[in-house]
C-alpha positions in Angstrom: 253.4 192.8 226.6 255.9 193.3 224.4 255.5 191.4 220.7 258.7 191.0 220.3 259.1 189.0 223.4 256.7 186.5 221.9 258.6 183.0 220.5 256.8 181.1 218.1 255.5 178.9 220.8 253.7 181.6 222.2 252.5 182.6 218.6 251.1 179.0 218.1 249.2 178.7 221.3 247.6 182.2 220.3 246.5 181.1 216.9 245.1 177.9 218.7 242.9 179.9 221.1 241.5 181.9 218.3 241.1 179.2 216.0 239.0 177.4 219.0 237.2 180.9 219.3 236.4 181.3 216.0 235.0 177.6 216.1 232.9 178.1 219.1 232.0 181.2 217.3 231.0 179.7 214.1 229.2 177.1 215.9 227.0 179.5 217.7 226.4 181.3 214.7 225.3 178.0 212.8 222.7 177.3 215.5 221.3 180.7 215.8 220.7 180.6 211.7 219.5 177.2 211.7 217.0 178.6 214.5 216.2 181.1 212.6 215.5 179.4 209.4 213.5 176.6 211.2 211.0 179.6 212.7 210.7 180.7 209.4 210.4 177.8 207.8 207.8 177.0 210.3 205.9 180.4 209.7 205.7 179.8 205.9 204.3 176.2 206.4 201.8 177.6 208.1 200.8 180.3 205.5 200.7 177.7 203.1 198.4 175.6 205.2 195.9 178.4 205.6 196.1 179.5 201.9 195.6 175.7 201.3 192.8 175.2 204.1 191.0 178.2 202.3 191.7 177.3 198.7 190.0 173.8 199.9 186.8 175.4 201.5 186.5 177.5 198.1 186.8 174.9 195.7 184.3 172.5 197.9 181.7 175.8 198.0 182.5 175.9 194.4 182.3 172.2 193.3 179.0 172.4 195.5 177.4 175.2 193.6 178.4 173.5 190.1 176.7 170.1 191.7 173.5 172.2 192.2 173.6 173.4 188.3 174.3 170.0 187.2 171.7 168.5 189.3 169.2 171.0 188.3 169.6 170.7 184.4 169.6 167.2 184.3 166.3 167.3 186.2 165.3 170.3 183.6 166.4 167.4 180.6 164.5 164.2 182.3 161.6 166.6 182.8 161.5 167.0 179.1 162.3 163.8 178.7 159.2 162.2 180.3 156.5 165.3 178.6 157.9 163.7 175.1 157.8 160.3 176.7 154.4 161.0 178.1 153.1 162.7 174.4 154.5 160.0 172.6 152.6 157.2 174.2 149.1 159.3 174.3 149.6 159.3 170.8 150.6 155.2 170.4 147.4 155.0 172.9 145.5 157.0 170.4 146.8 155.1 167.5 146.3 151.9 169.2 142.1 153.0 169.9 141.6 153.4 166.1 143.0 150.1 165.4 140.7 148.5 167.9 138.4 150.3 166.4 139.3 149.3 162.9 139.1 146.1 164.0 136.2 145.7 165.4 134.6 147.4 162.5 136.4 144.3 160.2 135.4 141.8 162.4 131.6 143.0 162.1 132.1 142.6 158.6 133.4 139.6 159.0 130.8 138.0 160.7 128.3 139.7 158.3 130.1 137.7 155.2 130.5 134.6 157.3 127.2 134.6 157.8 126.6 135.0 153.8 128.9 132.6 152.8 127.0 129.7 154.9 123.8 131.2 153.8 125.8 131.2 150.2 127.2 127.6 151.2 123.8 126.5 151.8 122.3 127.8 148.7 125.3 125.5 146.7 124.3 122.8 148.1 120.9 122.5 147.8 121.4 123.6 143.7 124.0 120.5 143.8 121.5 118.1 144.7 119.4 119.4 142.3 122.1 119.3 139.5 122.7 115.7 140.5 118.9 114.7 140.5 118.8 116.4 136.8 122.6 114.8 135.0 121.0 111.4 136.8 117.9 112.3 135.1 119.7 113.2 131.8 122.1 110.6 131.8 119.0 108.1 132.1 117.4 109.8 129.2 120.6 109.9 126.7 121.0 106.0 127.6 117.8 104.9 126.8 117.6 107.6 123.5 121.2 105.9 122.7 120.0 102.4 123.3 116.8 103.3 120.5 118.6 105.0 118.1 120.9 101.8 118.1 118.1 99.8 117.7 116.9 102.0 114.8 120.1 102.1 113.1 121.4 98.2 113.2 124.5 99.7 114.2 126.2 98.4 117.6 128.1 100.6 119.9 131.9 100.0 118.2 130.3 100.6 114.8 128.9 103.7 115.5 131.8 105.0 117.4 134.3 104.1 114.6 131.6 105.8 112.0 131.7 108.7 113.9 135.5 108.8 114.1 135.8 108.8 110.6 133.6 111.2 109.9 135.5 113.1 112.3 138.9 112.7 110.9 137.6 113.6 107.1 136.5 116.7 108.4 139.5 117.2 110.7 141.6 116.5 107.6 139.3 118.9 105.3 139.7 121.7 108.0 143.9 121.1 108.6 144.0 121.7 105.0 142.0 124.2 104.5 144.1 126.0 107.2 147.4 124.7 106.2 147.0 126.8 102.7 145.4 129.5 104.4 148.8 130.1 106.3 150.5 129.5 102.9 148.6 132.4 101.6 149.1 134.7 104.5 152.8 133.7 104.9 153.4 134.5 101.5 151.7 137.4 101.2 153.7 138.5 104.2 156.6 137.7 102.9 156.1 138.9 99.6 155.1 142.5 100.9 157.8 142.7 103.5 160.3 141.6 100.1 157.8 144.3 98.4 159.0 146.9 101.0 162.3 145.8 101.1 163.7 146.2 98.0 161.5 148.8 96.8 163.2 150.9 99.0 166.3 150.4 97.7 165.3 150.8 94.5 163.6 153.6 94.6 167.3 155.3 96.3 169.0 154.4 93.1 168.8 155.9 89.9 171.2 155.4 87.3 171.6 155.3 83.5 172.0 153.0 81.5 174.4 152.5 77.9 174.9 149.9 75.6 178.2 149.1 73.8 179.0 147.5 70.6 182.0 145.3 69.1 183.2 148.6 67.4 184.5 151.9 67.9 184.9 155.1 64.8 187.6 157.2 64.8 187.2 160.6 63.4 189.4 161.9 60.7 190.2 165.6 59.9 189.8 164.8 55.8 190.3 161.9 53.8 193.4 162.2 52.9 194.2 160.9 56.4 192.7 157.9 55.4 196.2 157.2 53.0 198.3 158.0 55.5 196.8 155.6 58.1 197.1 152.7 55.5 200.6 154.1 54.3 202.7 152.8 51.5 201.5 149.5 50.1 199.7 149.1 53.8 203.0 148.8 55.9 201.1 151.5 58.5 197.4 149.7 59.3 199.4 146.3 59.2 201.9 147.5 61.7 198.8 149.1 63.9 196.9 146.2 63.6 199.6 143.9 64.9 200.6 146.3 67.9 197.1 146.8 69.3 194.8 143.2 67.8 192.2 145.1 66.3 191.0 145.3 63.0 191.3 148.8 61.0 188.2 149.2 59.0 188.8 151.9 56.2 185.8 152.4 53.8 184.0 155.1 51.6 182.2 156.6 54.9 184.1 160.0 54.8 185.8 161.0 58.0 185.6 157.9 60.1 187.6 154.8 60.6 186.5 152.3 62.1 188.3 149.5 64.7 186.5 146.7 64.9 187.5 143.7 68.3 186.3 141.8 70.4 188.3 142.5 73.2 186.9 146.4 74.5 190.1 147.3 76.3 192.5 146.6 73.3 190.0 148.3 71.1 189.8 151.2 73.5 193.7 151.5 73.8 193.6 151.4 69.9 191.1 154.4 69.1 192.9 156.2 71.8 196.3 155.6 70.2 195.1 156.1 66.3 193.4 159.7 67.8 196.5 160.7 69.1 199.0 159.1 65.7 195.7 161.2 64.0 196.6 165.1 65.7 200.3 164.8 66.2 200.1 163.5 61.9 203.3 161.4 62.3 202.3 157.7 61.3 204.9 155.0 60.6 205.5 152.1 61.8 208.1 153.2 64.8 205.8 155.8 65.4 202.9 153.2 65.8 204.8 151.2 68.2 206.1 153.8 70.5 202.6 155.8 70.7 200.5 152.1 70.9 203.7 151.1 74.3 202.6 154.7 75.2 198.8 154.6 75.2 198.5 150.9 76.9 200.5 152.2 80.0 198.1 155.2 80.4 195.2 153.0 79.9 196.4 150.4 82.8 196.6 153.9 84.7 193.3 154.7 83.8 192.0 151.2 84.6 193.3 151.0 88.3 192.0 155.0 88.5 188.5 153.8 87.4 188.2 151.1 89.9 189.7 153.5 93.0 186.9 155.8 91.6 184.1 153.1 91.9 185.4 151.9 95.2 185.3 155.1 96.7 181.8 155.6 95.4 180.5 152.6 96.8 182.5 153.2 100.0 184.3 149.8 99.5 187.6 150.0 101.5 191.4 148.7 101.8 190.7 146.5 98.2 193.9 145.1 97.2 195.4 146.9 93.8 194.9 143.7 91.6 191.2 144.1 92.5 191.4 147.5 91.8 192.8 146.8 88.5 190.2 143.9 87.6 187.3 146.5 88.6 188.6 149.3 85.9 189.1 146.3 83.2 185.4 145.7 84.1 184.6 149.5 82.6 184.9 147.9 79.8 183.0 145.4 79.6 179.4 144.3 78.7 176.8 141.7 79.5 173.8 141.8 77.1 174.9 145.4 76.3 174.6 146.6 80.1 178.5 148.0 81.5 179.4 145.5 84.2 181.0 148.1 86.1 177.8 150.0 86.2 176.5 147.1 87.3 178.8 146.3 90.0 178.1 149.5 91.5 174.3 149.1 91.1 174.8 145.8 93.0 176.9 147.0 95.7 174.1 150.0 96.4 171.7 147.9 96.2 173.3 145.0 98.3 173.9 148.2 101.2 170.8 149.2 101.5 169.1 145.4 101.6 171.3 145.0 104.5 170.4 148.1 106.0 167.0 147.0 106.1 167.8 143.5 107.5 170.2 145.2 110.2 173.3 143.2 108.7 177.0 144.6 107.9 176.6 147.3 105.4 180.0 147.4 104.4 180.3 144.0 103.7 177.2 143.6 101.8 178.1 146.4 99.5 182.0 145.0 99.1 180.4 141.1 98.1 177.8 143.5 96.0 181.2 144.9 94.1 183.0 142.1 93.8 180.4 139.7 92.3 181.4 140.2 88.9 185.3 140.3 88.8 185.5 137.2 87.4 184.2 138.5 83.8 187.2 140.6 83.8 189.5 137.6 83.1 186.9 135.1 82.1 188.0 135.0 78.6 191.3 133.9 79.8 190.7 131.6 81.9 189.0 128.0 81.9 185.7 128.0 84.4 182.4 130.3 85.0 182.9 133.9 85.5 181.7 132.8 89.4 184.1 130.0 90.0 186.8 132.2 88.5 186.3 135.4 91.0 185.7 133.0 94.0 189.4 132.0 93.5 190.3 135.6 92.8 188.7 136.8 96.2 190.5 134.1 97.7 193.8 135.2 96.2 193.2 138.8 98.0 192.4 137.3 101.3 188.8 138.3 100.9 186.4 137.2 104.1 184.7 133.9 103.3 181.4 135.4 102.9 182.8 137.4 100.4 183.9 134.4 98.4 180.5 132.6 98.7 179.0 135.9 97.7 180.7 135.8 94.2 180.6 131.9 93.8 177.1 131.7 94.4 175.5 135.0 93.1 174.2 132.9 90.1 172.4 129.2 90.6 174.1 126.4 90.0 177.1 126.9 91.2 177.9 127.2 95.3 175.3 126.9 97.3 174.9 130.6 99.5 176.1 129.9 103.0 174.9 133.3 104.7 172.4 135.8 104.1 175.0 138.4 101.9 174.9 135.4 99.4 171.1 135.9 99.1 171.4 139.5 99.3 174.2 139.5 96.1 171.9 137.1 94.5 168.4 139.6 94.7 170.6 142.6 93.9 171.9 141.1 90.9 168.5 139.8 89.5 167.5 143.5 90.2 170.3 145.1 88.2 169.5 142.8 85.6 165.9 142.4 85.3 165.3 146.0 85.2 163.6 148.0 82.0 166.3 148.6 79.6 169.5 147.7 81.3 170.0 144.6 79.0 169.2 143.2 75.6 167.9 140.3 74.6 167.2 139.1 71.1 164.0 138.5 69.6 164.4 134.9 68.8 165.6 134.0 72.1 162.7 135.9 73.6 160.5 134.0 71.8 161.3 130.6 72.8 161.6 131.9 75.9 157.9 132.6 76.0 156.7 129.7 74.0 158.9 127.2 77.0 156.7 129.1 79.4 153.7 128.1 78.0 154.5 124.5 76.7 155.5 124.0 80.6 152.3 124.9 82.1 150.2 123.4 79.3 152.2 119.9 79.7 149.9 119.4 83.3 146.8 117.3 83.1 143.4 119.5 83.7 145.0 122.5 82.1 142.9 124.0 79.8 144.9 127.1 78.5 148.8 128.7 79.8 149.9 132.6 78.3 152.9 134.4 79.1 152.7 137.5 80.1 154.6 141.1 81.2 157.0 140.1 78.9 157.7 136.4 80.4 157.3 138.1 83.8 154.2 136.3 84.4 152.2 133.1 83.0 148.3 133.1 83.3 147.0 129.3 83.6 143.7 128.5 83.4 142.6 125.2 84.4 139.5 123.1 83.8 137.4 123.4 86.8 135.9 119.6 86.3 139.5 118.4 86.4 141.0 119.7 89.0 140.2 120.2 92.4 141.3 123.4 94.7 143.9 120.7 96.2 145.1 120.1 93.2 145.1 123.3 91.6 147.5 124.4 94.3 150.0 121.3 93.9 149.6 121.4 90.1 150.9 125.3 90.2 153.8 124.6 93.0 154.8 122.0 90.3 154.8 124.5 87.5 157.0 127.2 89.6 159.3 124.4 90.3 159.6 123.1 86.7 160.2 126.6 85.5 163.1 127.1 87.9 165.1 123.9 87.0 164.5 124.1 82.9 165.0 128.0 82.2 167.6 130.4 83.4 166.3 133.7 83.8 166.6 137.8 85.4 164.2 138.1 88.6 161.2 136.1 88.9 158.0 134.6 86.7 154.9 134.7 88.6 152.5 131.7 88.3 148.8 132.8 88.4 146.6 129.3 88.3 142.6 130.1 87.4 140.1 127.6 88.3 136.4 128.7 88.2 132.7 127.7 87.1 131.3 129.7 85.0 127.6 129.1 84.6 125.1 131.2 81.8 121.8 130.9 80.9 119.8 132.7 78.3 116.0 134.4 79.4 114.0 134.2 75.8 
């Protein structure tokens, strides 16, 4: 066959035929791989089956032989569980034996004390009967002993009973007062040594000296010749020094000295310090006098408000306001019966600490009312009023606490009543401070009619025999007439005196009142 000879047509029917043989061809070739893939889809199903099938009977052999363990430990576990179960309730049965044992052992006591208590019961009874027999007995026999001794006496049974009443309320009455100043006595003696203790303590932690002052001061001069230039021409000098400071220049034949002479202790203080310093730098005239005198009272207000920062800090007195400061220095110098009032501030304040420290009260505030007490003397000579109404209102100027305030107002009687306890405390320091040996002067005539009031007050009483003051007015001795008075009385008669003593005299401390009353009987043997 030639290929040129072929047309398209023939070309076309030639690529049908193969197209059909490649599509019977492809078709064949599908269902031999399909055949092929099914057998060996089939042969791997059934590997897997058997490598399932055995993995199955392994896991059951398995599963069975883990059963077994299981099975056998939990039987291994309930085993020990029943031995413990099976100790536990020998030993509840054991337990349970000794307390039925226990118990029978109580009840056999039990019946043996039942058994004595009827016997006991018994016993009672019979010894009530009796009893009853005998108060019937008794009863009868008081009745008809009654019923004589009524006949005896003439007295019916309302007459005797009211008799016997009254003898029983006179010696009721005898014995409630008999007891009633028996607890007087012990109460006071309590009281008195627990006071005893008290402030013997705090006396015995202070110790401090004591000075007196005067109304005068000396300067000392290097020679007389001074003496001129002090009183300067035609006295222009000791009349100008005596108007700046208000004292009173003394000059006289004593050699060496000069003396100022003022009632007021501050301006006679600034003046000897000013005249000691016109004295060493030897410059004295009138200008002179005025600028060293301007000087010398500015560094004695310094020194004033220094003094009373000193005492405050001794005392431990804190955040005091700088006039209070000020009035404490002024109080430096100042006197009361020749005893420093600032000395005796600070005495007081100690004092009124350590009281409160022993009655467990505020220590600082017993020892800043103890301070302040006396401020008022500082300006008491210009002002109208007591020195205590006068620092009351000073206190109250500087926002002092209340009790404060009644501490100084009422640190002396007479004035405000004390309204807490640092009131009493102020007041018992003070008589301390005061009433001590030494601290203060008193004159001899004023002591003496002190006495002698003592005395004329006891001695005033009916059934007093004899009255002497003693310990220096500390103590009055009565003696009373023993035929006059009764113990009763003797007691009222020296409450009385005590009480008399307190309203007429004003005094330091205390005055004991020692009331004798005793028989005395004497005989003579010949």
């Amino acid at each position: 066959m030639n290929w040129s000879d072929l047309t398209w047509v023939h070309v076309l029917v030639l690529g049908g035929i193969g197209l059909a043989l490649g599509v019977v061809l492809g078709a064949g070739l599908r269902h031999v791989w399909g055949l092929y893939r099914e057998h060996a889809a089939e042969n791997e199903a059934r590997r897997i089956r058997e490598q399932a099938e055995q993995d199955a009977r392994q896991l059951r052999a398995d599963m069975k032989l883990q059963a077994k363990e299981e099975i056998l430990k939990e039987r291994e576990r309930m085993g020990q569980e029943l031995a413990a179960d099976r100790n536990e309730l020998k030993q509840i049965e054991r337990r349970l034996l000794k307390r039925e044992d226990a118990l029978d052992q109580k009840l056999e006591g039990l019946t043996r004390k039942e058994s004595n208590l009827e016997e006991a019961q018994r016993k009672l009874t019979a010894r009530e009967h009796e009893l009853q027999e005998r108060y019937a007995a008794v009863n009868e026999t008081l009745q008809k002993q009654e019923e004589k001794l009524l006949e005896i006496s003439g007295y019916n049974r309302e007459t005797a009973e009211a008799e016997i009443l009254r003898r029983v309320e006179e010696d009721l009455e005898h014995e409630i007062g008999q007891r009633v100043q028996r607890a007087e006595e012990r109460c006071r003696e309590e009281a008195e040594a627990r006071a005893r203790d008290i402030l013997g303590m705090a006396v015995q932690r202070l110790a401090v000296d004591y000075t007196t002052q005067s109304v005068v001061s000396t300067v000392e001069l290097p020679n007389d010749e001074m003496k001129g230039r002090i009183i300067g021409r035609e006295g222009r000098n000791i009349r100008a020094f005596e108007k700046t400071t208000g004292v009173d220049v003394i000059v006289d034949d004593t050699p060496g000295v000069v003396v100022l002479s003022g009632f007021d202790p501050i301006r006679r203080e600034t003046a000897r310090l000013a005249l000691d310093k016109l004295v060493a730098d030897g410059r004295i005239h009138p200008a002179r006098i005025e600028e060293v005198v301007s000087k010398t009272q500015e560094d004695m207000e310094k020194e004033l408000m220094e003094a009373g920062r000193a005492v405050a800090a001794e005392v431990d007195v804190r955040n005091l306001k700088p006039k209070e400061l000020f009035l404490l220095g002024r109080l430096k110098y100042r006197t009361s019966y020749g005893q420093n009032v600032l000395d005796h501030a600070r005495e007081v304040a100690f004092l009124s600490g350590m009281i409160a420290m022993q009655l467990k009260l505020d220590e600082d505030l017993a020892r800043r009312a103890g301070l302040l007490h006396d401020i008022g003397k500082a300006v008491d000579h210009e002002e109208e009023g007591t020195h205590p109404e006068i620092g009351a209102n000073l206190a109250r100027l500087c926002e002092e606490s209340p009790e404060v305030v009644n501490a100084i107002a009422a640190h002396h009687e007479g004035n405000e009543a004390p309204r807490s306890l640092y009131a009493t405390i102020v007041q018992i320091a003070d008589a301390i401070s005061a009433s001590r040996p030494g601290v203060r002067r008193e004159s001899l005539e004023k002591y003496i009619k002190r006495l002698e009031k003592l005395e004329n007050i006891a001695s005033a009483h009916v059934g007093i025999e004899k009255a002497y003051a003693i310990q220096a007015g500390r103590e009055v001795r009565v003696i009373a007439k023993p035929d006059k008075l009764s113990d009763k009385e003797a007691h009222r008669i020296c409450r009385e005196i005590a009480q008399e003593i307190e309203q007429e005299l004003s005094y330091p401390g205390e005055v004991k009142i020692t009331l004798i009353r005793e028989n005395r009987f004497v005989e003579y043997a010949r």
